[in-house]
Backbone atoms as SQL, in Angstrom:
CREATE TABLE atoms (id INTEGER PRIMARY KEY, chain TEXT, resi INTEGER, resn TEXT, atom TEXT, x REAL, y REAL, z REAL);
INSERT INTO atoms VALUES
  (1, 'A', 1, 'UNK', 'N', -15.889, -36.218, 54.095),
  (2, 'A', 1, 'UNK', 'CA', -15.674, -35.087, 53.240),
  (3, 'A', 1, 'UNK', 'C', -14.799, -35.525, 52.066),
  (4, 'A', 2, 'UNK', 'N', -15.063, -34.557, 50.584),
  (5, 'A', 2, 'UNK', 'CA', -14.881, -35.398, 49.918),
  (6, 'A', 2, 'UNK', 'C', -13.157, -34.315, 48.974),
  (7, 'A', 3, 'UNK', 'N', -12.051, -34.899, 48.566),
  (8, 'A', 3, 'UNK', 'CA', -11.627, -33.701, 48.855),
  (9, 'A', 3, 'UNK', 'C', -11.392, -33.842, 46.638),
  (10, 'A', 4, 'UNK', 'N', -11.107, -32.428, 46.842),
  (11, 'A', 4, 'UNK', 'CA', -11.421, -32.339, 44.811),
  (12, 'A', 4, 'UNK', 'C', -10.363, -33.132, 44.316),
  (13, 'A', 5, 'UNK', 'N', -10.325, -33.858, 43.059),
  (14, 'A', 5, 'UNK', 'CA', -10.269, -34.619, 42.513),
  (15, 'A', 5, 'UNK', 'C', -9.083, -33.830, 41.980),
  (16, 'A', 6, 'UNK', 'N', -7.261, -34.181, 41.788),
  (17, 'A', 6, 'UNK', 'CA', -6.315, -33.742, 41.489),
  (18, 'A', 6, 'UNK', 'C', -5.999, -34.057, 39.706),
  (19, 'A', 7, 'UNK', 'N', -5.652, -33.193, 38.910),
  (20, 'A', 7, 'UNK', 'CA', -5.396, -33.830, 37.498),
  (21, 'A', 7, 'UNK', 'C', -4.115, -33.656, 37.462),
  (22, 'A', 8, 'UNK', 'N', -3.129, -34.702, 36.789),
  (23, 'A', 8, 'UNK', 'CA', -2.326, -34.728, 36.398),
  (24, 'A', 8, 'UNK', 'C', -1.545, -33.265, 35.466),
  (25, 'A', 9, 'UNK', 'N', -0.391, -32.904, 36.021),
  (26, 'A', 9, 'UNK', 'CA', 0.180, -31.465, 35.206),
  (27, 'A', 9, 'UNK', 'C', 0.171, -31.965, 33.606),
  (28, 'A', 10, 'UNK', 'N', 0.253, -33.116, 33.130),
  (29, 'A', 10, 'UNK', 'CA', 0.079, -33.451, 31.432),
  (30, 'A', 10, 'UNK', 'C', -1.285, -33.114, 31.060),
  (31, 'A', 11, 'UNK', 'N', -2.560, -33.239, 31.723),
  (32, 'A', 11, 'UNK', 'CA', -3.986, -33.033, 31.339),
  (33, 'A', 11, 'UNK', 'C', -4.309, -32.462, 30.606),
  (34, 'A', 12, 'UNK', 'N', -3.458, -30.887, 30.808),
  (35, 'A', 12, 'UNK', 'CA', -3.341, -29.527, 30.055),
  (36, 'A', 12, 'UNK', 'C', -2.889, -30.006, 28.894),
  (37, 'A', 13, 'UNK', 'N', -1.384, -30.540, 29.035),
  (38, 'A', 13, 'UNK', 'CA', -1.156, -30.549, 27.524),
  (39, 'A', 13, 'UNK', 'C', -1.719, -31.195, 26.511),
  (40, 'A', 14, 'UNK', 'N', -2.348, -32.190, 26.998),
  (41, 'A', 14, 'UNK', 'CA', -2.754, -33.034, 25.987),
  (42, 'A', 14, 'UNK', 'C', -3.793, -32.601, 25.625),
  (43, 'A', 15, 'UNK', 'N', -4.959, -31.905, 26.193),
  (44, 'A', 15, 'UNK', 'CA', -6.082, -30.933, 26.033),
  (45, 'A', 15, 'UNK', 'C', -5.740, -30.137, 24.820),
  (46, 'A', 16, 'UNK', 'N', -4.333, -29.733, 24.879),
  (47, 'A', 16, 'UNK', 'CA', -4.105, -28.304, 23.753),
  (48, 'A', 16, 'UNK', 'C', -3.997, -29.029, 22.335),
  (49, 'A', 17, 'UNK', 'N', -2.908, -30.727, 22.600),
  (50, 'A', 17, 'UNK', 'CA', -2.886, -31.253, 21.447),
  (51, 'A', 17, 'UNK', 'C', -4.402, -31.490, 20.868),
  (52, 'A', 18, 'UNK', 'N', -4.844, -31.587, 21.514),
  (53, 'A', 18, 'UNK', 'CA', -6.126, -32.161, 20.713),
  (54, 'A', 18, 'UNK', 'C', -6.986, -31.045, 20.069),
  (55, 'A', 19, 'UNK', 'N', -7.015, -29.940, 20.484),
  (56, 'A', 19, 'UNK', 'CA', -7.413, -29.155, 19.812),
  (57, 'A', 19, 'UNK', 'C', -6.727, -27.906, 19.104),
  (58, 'A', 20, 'UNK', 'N', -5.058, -28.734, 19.050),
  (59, 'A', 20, 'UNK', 'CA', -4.207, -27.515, 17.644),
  (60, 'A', 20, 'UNK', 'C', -4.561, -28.359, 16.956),
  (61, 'A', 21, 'UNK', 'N', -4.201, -27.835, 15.588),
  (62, 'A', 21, 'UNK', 'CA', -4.362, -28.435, 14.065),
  (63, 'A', 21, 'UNK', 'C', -2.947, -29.345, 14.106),
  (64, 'A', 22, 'UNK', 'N', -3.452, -30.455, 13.170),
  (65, 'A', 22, 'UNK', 'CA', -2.138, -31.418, 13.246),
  (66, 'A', 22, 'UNK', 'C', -0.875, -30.699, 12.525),
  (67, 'A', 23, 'UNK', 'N', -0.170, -31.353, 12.505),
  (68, 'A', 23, 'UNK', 'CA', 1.566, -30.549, 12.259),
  (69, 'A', 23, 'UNK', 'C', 1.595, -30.740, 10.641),
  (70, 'A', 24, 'UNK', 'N', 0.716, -32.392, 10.332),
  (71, 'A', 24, 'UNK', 'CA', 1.068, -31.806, 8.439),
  (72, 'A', 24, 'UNK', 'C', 0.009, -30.741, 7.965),
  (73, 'A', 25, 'UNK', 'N', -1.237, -30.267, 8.673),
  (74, 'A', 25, 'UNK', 'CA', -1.774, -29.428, 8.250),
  (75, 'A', 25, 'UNK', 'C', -1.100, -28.048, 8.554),
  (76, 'A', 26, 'UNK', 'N', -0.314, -27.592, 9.514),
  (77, 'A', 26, 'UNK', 'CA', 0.732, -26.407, 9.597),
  (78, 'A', 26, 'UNK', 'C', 1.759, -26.297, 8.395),
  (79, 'A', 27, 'UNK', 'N', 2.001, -27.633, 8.756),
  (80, 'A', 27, 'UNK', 'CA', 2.946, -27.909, 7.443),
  (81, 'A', 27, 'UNK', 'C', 2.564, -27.253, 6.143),
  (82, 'A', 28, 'UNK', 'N', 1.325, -28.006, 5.616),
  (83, 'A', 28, 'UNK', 'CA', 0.950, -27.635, 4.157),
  (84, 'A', 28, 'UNK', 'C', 0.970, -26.015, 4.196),
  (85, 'A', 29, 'UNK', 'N', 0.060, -25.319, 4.793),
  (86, 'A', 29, 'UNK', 'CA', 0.131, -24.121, 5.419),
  (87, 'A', 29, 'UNK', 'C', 1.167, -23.397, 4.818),
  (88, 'A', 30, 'UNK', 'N', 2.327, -23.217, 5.647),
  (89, 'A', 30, 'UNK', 'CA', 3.464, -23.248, 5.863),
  (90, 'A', 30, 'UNK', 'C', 4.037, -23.014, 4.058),
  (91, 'A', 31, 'UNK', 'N', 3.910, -24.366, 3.797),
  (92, 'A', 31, 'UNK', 'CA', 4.099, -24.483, 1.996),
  (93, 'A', 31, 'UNK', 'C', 3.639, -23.252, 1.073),
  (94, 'A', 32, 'UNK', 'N', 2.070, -23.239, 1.537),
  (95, 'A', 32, 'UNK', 'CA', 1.550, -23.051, 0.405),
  (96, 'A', 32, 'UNK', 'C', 1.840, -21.214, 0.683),
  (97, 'A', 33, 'UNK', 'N', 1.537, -20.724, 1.513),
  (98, 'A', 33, 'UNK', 'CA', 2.332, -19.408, 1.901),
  (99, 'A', 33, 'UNK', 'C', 4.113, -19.496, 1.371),
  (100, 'A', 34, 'UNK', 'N', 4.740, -20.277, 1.737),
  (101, 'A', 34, 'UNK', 'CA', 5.895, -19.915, 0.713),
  (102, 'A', 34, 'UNK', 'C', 5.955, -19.809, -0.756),
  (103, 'A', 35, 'UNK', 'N', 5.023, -20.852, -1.019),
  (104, 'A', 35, 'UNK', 'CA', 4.796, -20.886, -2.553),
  (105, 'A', 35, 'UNK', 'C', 4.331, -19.150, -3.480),
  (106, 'A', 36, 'UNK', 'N', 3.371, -18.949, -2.620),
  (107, 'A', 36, 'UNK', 'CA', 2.731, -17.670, -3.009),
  (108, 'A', 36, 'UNK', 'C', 3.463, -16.573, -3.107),
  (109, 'A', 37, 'UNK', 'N', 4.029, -16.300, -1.810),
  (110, 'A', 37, 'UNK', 'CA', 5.572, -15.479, -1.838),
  (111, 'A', 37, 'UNK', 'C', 6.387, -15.312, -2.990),
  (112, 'A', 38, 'UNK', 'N', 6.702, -16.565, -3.480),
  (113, 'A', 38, 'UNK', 'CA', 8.250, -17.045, -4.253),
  (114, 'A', 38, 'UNK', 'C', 6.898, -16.696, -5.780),
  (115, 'A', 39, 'UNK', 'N', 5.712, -17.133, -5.723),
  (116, 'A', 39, 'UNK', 'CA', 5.236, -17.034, -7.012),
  (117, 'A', 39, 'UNK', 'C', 5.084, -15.447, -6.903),
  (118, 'A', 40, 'UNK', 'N', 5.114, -14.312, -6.243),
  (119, 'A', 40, 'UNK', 'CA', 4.170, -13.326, -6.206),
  (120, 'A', 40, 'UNK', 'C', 6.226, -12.365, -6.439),
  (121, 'A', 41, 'UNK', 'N', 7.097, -12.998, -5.955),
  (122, 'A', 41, 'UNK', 'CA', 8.092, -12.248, -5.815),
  (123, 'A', 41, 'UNK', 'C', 8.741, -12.631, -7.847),
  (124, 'A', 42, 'UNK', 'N', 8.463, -13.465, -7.714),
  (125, 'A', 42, 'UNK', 'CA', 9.282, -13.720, -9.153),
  (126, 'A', 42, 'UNK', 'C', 8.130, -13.459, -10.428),
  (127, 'A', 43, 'UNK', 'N', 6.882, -12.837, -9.968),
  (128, 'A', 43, 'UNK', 'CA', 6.228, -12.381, -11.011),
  (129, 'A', 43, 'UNK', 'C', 6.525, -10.911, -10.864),
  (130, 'A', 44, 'UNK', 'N', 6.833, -10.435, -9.834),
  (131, 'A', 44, 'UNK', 'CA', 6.817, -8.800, -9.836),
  (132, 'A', 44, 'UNK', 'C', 8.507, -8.181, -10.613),
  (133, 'A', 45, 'UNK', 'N', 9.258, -9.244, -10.237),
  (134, 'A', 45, 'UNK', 'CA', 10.884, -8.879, -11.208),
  (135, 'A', 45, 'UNK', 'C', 10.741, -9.514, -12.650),
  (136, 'A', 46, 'UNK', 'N', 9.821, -9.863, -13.187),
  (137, 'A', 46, 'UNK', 'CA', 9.230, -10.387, -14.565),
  (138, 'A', 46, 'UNK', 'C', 8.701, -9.385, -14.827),
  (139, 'A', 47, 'UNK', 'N', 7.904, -8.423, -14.616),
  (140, 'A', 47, 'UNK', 'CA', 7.420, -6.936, -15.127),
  (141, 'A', 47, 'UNK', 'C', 6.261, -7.698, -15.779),
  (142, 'A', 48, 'UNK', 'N', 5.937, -6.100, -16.177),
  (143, 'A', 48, 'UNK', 'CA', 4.149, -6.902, -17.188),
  (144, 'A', 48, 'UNK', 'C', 4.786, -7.693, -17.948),
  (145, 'A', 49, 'UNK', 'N', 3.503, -8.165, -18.560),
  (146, 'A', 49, 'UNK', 'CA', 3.139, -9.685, -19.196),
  (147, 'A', 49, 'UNK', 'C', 3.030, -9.110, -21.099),
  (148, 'A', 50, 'UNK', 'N', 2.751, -7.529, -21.455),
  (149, 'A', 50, 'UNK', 'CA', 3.016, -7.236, -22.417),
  (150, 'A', 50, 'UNK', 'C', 3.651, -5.563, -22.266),
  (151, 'A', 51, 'UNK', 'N', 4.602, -5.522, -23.644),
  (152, 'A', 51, 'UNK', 'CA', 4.904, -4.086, -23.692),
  (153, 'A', 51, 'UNK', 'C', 3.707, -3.142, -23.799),
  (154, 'A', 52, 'UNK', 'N', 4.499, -2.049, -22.840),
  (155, 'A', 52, 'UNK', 'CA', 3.453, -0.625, -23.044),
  (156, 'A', 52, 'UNK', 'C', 2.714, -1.278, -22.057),
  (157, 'A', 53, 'UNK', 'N', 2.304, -1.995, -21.280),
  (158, 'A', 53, 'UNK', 'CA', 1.485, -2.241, -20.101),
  (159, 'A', 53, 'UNK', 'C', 1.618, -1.579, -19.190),
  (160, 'A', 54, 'UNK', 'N', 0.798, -0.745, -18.575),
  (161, 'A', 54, 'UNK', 'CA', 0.785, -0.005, -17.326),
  (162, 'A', 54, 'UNK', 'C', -0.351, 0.220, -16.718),
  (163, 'A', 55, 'UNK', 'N', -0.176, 0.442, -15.570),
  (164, 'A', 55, 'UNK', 'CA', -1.136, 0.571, -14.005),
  (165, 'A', 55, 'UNK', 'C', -2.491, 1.628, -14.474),
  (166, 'A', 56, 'UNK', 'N', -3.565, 1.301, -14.744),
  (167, 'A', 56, 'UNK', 'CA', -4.757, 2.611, -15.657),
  (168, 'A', 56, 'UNK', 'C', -5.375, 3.586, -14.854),
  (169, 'A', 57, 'UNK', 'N', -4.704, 4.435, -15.259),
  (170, 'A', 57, 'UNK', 'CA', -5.403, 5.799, -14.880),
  (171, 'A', 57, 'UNK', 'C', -3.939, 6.864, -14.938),
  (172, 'A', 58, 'UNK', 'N', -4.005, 7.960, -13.816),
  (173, 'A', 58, 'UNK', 'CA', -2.171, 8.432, -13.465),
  (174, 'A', 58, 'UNK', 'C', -2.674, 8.736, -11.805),
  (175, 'A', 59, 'UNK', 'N', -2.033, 9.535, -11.593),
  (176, 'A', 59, 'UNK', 'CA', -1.673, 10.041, -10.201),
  (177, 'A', 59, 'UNK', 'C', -2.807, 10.979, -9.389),
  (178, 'A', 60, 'UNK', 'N', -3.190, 11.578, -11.038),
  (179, 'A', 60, 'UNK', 'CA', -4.759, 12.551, -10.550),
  (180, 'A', 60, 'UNK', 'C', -6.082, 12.081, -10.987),
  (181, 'A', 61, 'UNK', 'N', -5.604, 10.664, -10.715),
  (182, 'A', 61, 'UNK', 'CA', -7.394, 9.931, -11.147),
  (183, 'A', 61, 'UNK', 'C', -8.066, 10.051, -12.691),
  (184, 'A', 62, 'UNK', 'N', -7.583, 10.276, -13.793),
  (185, 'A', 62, 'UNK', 'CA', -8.023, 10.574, -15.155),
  (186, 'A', 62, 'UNK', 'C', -7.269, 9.577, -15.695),
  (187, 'A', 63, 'UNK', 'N', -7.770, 8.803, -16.639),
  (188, 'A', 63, 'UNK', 'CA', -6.993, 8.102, -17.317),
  (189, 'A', 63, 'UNK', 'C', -6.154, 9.098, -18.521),
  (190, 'A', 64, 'UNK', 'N', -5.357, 8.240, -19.062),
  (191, 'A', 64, 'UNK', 'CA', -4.416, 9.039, -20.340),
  (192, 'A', 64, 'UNK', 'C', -5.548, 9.152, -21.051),
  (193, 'A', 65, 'UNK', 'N', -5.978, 8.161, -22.171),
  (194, 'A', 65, 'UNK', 'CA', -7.370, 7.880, -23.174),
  (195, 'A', 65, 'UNK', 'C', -8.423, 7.015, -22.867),
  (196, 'A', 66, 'UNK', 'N', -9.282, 7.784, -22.753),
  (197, 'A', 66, 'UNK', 'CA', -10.231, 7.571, -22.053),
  (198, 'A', 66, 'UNK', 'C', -11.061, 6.320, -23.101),
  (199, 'A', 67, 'UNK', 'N', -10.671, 6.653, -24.579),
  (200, 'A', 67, 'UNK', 'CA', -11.468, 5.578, -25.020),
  (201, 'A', 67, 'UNK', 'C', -10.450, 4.373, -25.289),
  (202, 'A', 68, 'UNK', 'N', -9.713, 4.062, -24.831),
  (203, 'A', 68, 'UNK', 'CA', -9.041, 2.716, -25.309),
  (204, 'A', 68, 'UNK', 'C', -9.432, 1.609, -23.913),
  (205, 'A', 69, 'UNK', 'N', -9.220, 0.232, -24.799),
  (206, 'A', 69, 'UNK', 'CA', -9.379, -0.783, -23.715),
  (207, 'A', 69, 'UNK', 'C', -10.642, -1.508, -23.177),
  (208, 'A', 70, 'UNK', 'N', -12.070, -0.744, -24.133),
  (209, 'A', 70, 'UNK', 'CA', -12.585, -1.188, -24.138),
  (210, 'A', 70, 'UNK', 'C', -13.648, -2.125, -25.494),
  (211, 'A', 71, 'UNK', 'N', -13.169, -1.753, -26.187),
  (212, 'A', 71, 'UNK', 'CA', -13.241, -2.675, -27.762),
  (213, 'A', 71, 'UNK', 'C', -14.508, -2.126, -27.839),
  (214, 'A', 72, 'UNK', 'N', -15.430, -1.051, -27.454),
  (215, 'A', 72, 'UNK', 'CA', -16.517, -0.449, -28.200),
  (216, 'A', 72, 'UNK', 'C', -16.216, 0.450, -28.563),
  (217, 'A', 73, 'UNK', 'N', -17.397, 0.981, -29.792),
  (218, 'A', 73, 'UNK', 'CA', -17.410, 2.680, -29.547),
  (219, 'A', 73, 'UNK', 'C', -18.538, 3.020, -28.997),
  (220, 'A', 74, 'UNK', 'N', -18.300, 4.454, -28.050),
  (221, 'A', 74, 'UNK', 'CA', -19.566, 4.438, -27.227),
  (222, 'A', 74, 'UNK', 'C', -20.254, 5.116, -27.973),
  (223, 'A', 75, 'UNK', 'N', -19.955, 5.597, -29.028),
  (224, 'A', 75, 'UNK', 'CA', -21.522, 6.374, -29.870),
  (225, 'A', 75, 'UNK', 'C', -22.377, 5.233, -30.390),
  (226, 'A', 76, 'UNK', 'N', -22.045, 4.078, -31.209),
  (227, 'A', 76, 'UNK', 'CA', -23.557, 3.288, -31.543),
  (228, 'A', 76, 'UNK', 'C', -22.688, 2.031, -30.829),
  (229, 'A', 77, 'UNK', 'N', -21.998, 1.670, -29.800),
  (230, 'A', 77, 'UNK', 'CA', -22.071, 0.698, -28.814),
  (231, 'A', 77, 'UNK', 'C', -22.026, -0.466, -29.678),
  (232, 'A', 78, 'UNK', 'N', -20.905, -0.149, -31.334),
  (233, 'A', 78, 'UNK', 'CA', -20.816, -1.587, -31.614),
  (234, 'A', 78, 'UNK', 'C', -18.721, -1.570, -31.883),
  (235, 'A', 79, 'UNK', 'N', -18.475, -3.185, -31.942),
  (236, 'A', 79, 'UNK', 'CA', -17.094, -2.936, -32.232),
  (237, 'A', 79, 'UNK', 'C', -16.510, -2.134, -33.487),
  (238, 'A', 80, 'UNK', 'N', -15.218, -1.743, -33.485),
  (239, 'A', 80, 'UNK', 'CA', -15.248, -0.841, -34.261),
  (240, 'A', 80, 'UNK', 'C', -14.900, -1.907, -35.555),
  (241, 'A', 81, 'UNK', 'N', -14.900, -0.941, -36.683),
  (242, 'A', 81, 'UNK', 'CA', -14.396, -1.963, -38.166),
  (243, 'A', 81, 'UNK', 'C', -15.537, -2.754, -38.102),
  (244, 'A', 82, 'UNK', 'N', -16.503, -3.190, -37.999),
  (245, 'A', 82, 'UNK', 'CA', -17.501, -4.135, -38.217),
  (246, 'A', 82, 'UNK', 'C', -18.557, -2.925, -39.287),
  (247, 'A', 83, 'UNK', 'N', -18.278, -2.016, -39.456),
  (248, 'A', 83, 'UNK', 'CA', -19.022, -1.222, -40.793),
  (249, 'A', 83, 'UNK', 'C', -20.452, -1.408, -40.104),
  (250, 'A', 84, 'UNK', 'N', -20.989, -1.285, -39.127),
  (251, 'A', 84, 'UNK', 'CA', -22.402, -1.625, -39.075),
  (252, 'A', 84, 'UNK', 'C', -23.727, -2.612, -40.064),
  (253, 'A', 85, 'UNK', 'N', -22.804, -3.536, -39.435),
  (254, 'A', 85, 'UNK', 'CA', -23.826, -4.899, -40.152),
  (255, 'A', 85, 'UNK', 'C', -24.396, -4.791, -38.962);
């Protein structure tokens, strides 16, 4: 009779190393999530990027002016000041 075959209590661990991700790939990880943070925290105490910039629309879904921001006019769908050439 044949009796089952005993594995060593390390078997396990080394099983797990081999299939976590290596430590400089946690690492980079690790980095590039701080990076984003520190870039995402020190752009938000920088405020917009120009004056009078703000979030479009308000609170009840309508924008303020409805025609700015988009460099046409919607009656003949050309830019404005170009006199229709």
């Amino acid at each position: 009779m044949e009796q089952p075959q005993q594995t060593s209590p390390g078997a396990g661990v080394q099983a797990l190393r081999r299939l976590a991700p290596p430590p400089a790939l946690c690492g980079f990880l690790l980095l590039l999530a701080l990076v984003f943070t520190v870039s995402y925290a020190v752009g938000s105490a920088a405020g917009p990027v120009a004056p009078g910039m703000r979030p479009s629309g308000t609170s009840n879904g309508v924008e303020d002016d409805p025609g700015t921001g988009t460099g046409t006019d919607p009656e003949t769908d050309e830019m404005p000041g170009m006199g229709g050439h």
